[in-house]
N, C-alpha and C positions, 0 to 999 in steps of 0.2 A: 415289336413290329407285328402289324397285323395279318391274317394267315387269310383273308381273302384281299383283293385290291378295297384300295380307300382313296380318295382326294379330299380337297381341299381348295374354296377359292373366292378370294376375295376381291372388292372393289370400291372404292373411295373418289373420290373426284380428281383427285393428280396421279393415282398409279392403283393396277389392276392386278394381279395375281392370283396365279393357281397352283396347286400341290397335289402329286399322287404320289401313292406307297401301296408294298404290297409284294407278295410272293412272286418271283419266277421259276419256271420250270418245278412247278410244284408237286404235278404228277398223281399218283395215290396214295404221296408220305405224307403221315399226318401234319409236319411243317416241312414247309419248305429250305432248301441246303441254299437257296438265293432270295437276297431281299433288297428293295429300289426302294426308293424315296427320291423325286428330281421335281423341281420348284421352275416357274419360270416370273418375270415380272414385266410388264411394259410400261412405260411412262403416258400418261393422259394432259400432263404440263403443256404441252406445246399444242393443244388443243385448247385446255381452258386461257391461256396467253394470247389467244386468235380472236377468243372473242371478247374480251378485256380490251384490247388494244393494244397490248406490249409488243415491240419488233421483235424481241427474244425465242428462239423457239429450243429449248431444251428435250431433248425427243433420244429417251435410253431406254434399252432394252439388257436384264439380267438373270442370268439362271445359274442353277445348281444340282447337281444331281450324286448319287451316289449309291452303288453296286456293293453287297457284302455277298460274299459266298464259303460258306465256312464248309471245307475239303474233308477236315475229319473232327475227331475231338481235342487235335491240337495246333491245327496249322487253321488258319484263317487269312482269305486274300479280299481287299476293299480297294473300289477301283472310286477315285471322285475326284470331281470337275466343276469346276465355278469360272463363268467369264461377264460378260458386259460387252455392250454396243452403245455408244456413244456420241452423239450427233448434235453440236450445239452450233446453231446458225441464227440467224436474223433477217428478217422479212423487211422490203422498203414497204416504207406509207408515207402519208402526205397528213399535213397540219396537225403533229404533234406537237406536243408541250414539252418546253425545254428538260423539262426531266428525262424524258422518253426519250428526245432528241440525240441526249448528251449517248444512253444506250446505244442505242439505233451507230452514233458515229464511231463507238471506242468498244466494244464488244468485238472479243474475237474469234474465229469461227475456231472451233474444235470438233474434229474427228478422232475418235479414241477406243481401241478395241483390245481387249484383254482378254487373254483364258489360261485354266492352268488346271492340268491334268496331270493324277497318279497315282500310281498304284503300290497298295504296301502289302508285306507279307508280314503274319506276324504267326510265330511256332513259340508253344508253350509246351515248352519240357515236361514229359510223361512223369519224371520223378519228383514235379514242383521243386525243381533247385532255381529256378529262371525260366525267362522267355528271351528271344530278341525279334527285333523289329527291322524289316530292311523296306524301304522307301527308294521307290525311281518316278522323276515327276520330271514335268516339263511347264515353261510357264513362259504369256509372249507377252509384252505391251506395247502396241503400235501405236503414235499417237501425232499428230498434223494440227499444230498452231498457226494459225495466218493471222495478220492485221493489213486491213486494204483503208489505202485512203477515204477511197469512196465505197459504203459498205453495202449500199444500196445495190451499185452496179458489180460487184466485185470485182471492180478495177483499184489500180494504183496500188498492187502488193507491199507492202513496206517492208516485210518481216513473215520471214517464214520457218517453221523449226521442224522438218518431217522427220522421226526418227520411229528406233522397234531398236525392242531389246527380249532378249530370248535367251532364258538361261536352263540346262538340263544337270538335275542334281541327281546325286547318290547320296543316301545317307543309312548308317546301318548303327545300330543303337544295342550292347548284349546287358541284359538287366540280369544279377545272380543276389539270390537271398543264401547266407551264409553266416551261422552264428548270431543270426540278430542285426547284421550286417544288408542293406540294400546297397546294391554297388552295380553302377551302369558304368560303362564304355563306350566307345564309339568312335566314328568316323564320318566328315561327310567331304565328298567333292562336287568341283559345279564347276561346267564351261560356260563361259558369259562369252555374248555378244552382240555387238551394241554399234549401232550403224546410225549414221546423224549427218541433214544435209540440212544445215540454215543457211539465211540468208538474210541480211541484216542491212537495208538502206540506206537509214538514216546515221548509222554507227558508221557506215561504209564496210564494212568488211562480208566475207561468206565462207564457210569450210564445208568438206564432205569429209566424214572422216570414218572409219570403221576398222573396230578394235576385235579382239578377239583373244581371251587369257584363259587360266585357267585360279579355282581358288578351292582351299581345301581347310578344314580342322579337324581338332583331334581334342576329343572331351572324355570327362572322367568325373563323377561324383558318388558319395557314400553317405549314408542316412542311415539314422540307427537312435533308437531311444534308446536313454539312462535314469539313474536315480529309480526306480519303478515306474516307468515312462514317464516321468514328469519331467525329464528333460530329453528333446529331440536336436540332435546335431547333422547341420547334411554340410559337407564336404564338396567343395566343386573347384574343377581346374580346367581350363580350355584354351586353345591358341591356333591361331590362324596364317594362312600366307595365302600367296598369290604371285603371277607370273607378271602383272603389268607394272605395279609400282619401284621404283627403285631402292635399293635398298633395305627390302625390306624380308623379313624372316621370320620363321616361329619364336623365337628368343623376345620379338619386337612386342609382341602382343599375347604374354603369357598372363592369362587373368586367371585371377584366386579369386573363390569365394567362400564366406560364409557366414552362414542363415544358426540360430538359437533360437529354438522357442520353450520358453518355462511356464509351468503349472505353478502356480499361487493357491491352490485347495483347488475346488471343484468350479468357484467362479469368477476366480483370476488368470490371467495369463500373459508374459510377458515375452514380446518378440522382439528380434534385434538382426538388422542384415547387412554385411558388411562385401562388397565388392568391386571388382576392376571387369568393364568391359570395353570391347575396341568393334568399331565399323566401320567396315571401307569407304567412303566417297563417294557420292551418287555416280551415276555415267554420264549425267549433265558435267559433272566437274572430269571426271578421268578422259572421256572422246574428246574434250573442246582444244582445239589446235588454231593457230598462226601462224601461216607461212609454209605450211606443210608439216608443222613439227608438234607435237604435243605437250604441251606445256607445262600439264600439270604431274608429269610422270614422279618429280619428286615430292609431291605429298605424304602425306602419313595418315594412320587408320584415327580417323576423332576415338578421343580416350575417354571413356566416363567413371568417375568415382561416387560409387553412393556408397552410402551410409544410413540406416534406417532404424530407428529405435519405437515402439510401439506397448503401449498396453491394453489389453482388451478385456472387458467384464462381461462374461455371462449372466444377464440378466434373467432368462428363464427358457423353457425348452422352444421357442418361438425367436426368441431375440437378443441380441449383444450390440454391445457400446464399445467402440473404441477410439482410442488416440495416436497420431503414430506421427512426430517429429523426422525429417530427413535432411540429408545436405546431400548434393552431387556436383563433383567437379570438372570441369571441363578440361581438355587439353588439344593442341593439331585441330582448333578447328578452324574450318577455312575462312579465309579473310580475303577479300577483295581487292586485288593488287589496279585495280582502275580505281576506286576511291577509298582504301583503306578500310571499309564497312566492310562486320563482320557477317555471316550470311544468316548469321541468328535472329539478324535487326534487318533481313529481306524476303520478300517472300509473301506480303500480306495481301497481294490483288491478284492476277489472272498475271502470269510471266514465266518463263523459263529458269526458275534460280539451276544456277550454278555453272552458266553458261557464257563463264570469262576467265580469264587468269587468276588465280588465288593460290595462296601459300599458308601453310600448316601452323601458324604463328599465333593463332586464337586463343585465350580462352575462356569460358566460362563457370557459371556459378549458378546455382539455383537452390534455396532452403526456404524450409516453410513447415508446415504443422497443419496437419489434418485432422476433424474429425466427422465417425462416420456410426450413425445408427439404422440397423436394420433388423425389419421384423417379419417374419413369414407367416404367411395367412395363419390369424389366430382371432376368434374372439369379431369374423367378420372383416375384420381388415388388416394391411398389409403393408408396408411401407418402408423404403431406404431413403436416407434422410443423410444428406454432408456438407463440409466445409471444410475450404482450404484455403489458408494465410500463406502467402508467399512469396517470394522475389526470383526473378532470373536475370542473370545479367551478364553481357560478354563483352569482350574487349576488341578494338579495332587495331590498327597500324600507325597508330599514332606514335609509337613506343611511350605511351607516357603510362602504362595498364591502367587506365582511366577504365571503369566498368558503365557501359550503356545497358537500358533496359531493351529484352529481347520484343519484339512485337508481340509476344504471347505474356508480357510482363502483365496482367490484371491486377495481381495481391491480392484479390479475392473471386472466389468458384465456388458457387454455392447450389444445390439444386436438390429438389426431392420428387420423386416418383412414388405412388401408392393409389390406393383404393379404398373402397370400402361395398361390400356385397350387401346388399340390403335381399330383401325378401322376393318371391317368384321370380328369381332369374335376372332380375336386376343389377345393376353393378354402375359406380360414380367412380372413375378414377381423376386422377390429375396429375401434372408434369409442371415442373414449376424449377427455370432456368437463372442463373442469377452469373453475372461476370462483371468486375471492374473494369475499370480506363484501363485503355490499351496506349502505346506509345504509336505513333502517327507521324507518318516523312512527309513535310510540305509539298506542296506543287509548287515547278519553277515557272513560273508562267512566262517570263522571256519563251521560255526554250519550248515551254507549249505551244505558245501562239505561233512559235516558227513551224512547229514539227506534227499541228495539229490533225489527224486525231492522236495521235500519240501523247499518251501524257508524260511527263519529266517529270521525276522525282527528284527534291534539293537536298541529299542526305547528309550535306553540312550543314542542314537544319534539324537533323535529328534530332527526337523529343521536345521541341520548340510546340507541336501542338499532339493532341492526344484526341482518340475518339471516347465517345459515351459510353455508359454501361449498357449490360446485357442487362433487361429485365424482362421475363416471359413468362406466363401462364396463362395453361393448357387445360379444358379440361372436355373427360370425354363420357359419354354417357351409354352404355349397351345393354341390352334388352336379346334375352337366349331364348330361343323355343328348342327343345329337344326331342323330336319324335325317332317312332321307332328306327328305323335305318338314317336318317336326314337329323344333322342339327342346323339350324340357323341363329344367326346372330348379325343381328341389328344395330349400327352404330351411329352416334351423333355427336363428334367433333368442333368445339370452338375450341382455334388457337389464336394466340393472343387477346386473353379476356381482356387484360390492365391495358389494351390500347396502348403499348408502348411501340415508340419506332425505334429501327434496328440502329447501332451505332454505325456509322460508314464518316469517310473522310470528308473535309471539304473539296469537290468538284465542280470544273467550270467546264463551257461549252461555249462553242464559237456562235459568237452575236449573228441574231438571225434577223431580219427584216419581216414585216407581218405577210411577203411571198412564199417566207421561209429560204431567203435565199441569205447566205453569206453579206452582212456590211462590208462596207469600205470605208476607211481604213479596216483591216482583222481587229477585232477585240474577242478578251473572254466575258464569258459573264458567270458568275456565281451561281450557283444552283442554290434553292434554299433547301432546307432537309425536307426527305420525306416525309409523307405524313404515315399517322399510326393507322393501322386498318385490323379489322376483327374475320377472322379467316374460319365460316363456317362449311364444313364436311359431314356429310354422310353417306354412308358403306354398309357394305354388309359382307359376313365371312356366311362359306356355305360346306358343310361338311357334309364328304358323304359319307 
C-alpha cells in the first residue's frame, strides 16, 4: 500500500470506474497504522442502448472498499464492504422490429440491491504457535421481479416476486502450527432471514411469507508434509444444522475430506481429492408456502460427492501443464413436485427458480476431464490456455432414474486468455471463449398465445431441441504513457472479431400489423436469429 493517497480511473463505452488507496490518519509516522483502498463503478449500458434503439435499459451501479488498521504487531482489524444497485427497466417506443418488439413485450423489470459488510480481527500469537481469525459481517439482497402485460404502460402486473434476505454471521477460525502439524478449528453461526411477497396471476396463486432460523458449523482440518515434503496430506471434517428444516442434525451432514498431493522429482506432481459436501436450499425453496403453510420444511441439505485425480508438469520457472479427471455426485436435490423436472434442468432465462413445491428426491452426476496450461509473463508474453470434456446429468420424478442433461450440460468449455508485450509500452492481448450445445425446453405455444407476454415452457419436451455453441473472440489493444507522478493507458477493444451470434432459444412474438398493433385472430410468429455484430470499445485507465 502506498504511503501517500493514489487512485485510479477508468472508462470504456458500457461502464466507468474509479479507484483510490492510501494512508489514513497518517500523521508524522513514517507509514501509516491505516490504509483504504474503495473502488466504485457505474454502468454507461442504458445510455449506449438509447441511442441504438434497444427498449432495454440496464443501469447498475457497484462498489468496494476496504479499511486495514493494524493495532500492534499482532492483532490486526480490516473492515470491507462490497454492494451493487441495480436497475433494469424498459423504455416504450414506436415502430420497432419484431426482434426488439418480442424485448420491449417479455423483459422484466428488475430492482436489485445488495451489500455486505465486515469486520475481522485477526491476532498472531507473540510466540509463533498460531493465529486465529474472528469475523462479524452482515450481508442484504433485496430484490423486485415484475412482469406487466403491457410494458409500455406498466399496466397489467402478472407477476410479482418482492423479496430481501438478510443474514448476520459469526465465524471464528484458531489456526496452531505444532510438530509439523497445521491444524485450524472453528465455528461459524448465522441468523437468516428471508421475507417473500409474490404474486402469481396467471398460475392463480399469491403468499407473503417470512421466515426467520438460525444455522450453525463446526470445522476441523490438519495439513502436514511427509516423505521429505514430497508428500502433503490435509485432513478436513465439517457439519452443519439449522433450526428450519425438519429433521435435520449435525450427524445429517458430517462431511470428510481429503486432498494428496505428491512430488514425482522436481517436475512432476501428482494431486488427488476426495470429498462429501452438503448445502442448504436456497430461500426461494425454503419461504415458498400454500395455504399458509410451508411446504418445503421437509427437504434435505443437496449432497455433493467429488472425486478428483490430477497430474501436473512443471515445465519451467514461468509455466506448467496439467490434467486433472473428476466425478461428483449428486443427492436431495430438489425436484419439482408441479412437473417432476429437476431444478438442475431450470433455470436458463430471467425466473424465480425455486419458487414451488419440491421434494429432496433428485439426483445427479457430473464427470469429465480437464486440461489446463499456464504461463506467466516470460519471454514477453503470458497466457492460460484450457479445456474441458464433460457430462452433467440429473434425474427427475419419474421414478424411472432415467438421467437428463442439466442446462449447463455443453460437453465442452474451452477458452484462452493472454497477451503479448511488444516494444514502447505496447501490449496485444486476446480472450477467446468456446462452449458446446446446451440442452433447451421448447415453447408451448398453445399456452403462450393464451398467457402472452408470458412465455410457457413445455418441459415434457425436454432436450427435444438444444441451442448453438459459444464461439467468441476478443481482442484488445493498449498503448501505456508513464510519466512522472501520472500513468495513462489507452485502450482499443473489439469483441467478437469471428462475427459469431450468441446461442439463444427459438422465440416468438405476438403478430403485429404494419400499425404495430396486435392481429386478429392472436397468432405467434417466429423470430429468426439474431444477427452477429462486431463490438468496438475504447477506454482509457488513468493512474495517479
Amino acid at each position: 500500500m502506498s504511503t501517500v493517497p493514489a487512485g485510479n480511473f477508468a472508462n470504456a463505452s458500457s461502464v466507468g470506474a474509479n479507484t483510490v488507496n492510501g494512508p489514513l490518519f497518517k500523521g508524522r509516522d513514517a507509514e501509516a497504522k491505516t490504509t483504504y483502498i474503495a473502488s466504485v463503478r457505474r454502468s454507461y449500458l442504458q445510455f449506449l442502448f438509447e441511442v441504438i434503439g434497444l427498449p432495454i435499459r440496464p443501469d447498475y451501479w457497484d462498489y468496494q472498499y476496504k479499511v486495514s488498521h493494524r493495532i500492534n504487531e499482532t492483532n490486526t482489524l480490516n473492515i470491507i464492504g462490497v454492494g451493487s444497485i441495480d436497475n433494469f427497466t424498459v423504455e416504450p417506443a414506436t415502430d420497432l422490429p419484431l426482434s426488439e418488439q418480442s424485448i420491449l413485450d417479455q423483459t422484466p423489470f428488475i430492482i436489485q440491491k445488495s451489500n455486505t459488510t465486515g469486520v475481522s480481527w485477526r491476532k498472531r500469537f507473540s510466540d509463533g504457535r498460531g493465529f486465529m481469525v474472528s469475523t462479524l459481517s452482515n450481508n442484504f439482497l433485496y430484490n423486485d421481479f415484475s412482469r406487466y402485460a403491457d410494458n409500455s404502460a406498466r399496466e397489467g402486473r402478472y407477476f410479482n416476486n418482492d423479496s430481501r434476505e438478510i443474514e448476520t454471521k459469526f465465524r471464528y477460525a484458531l489456526t496452531l502450527f505444532k510438530e509439523g502439524w497445521q491444524i485450524t478449528t472453528g465455528f461459524n453461526v448465522q441468523q437468516s432471514q428471508y421475507d417473500n411477497k409474490t404474486e402469481d396471476v396467471n398460475a392463480g396463486f399469491s403468499y407473503d411469507t417470512s421466515i426467520r432460523f438460525k444455522k450453525g458449523g463446526l470445522f476441523a482440518s490438519a495439513n502436514r508434509d511427509f516423505l521429505r515434503d514430497k508428500l502433503n496430506v490435509n485432513l478436513g471434517l465439517r457439519a452443519d444444522d439449522d433450526t428450519f428444516l425438519n429433521n435435520q442434525s449435525l450427524l445429517n451432514t458430517v462431511s470428510p475430506r481429503l486432498s494428496l498431493s505428491y512430488s514425482l522429482g522436481a517436475q512432476w506432481k501428482i494431486n488427488g481429492t476426495v470429498g462429501r459436501y452438503y448445502k442448504l436450499p436456497p430461500y426461494t425453496i425454503l419461504g415458498y408456502q400454500t395455504a399458509s403453510t410451508l411446504v418445503n420444511k421437509d427437504n434435505k441439505y443437496v449432497r455433493a460427492d467429488h472425486v478428483v485425480l490430477g497430474l501436473e508438469r512443471i515445465l519451467g520457472p514461468a509455466a506448467n501443464l496439467s490434467v486433472e479427471g473428476f466425478i461428483k455426485r449428486y443427492a436431495n436435490y430438489p425436484v419439482s413436485l408441479l412437473d417432476g423436472i429437476s431444478l438442475a434442468n431450470k433455470g436458463a432465462d430471467f425466473e424465480v427458480l425455486g419458487n414451488e413445491a419440491v421434494s429432496s428426491i433428485g439426483t445427479g452426476r457430473t464427470y469429465g476431464a480437464e486440461v489446463l496450461y499456464q504461463q506467466k509473463l516470460q519471454k514477453r508474453f503470458y497466457g492460460i490456455l484450457s479445456y474441458t470434456f464433460f457430462f452433467s446429468e440429473f434425474s427427475g420424478a419419474d421414478g424411472s432414474g432415467q438421467y437428463r442433461p442439466s442446462v449447463w450440460d455443453s460437453r465442452h468449455l474451452a477458452s484462452f486468455t493472454g497477451g503479448y508485450k511488444l516494444g514502447r509500452n505496447w501490449e496485444v492481448s486476446t480472450r477467446f471463449r468456446f462452449a458446446g450445445s446446451t440442452p433447451s425446453v421448447p415453447t408451448d405455444q398453445a399456452k403462450t398465445l393464451q398467457l402472452y407476454p408470458q412465455v410457457v415452457l413445455d418441459y415434457d419436451r425436454l432436450g427435444e431441441e438444444s441451442l448453438g455453441s459459444l464461439n467468441q473472440l476478443d481482442i484488445r489493444i493498449d498503448k501505456k504513457w508513464n510519466l512522472k507522478k501520472v500513468s495513462l493507458d489507452l485502450f482499443l477493444e473489439f469483441q467478437n472479431v469471428l462475427m459469431t451470434s450468441a446461442p439463444e432459444p427459438i422465440q416468438y412474438v405476438l403478430s403485429r400489423d404494419a400499425q404495430g398493433n396486435p392481429v386478429e385472430p392472436r397468432q405467434l410468429t417466429r423470430l429468426p436469429a439474431s444477427e452477429a455484430a462486431l463490438i468496438p470499445t475504447i477506454g482509457f485507465v488513468l493512474d495517479l
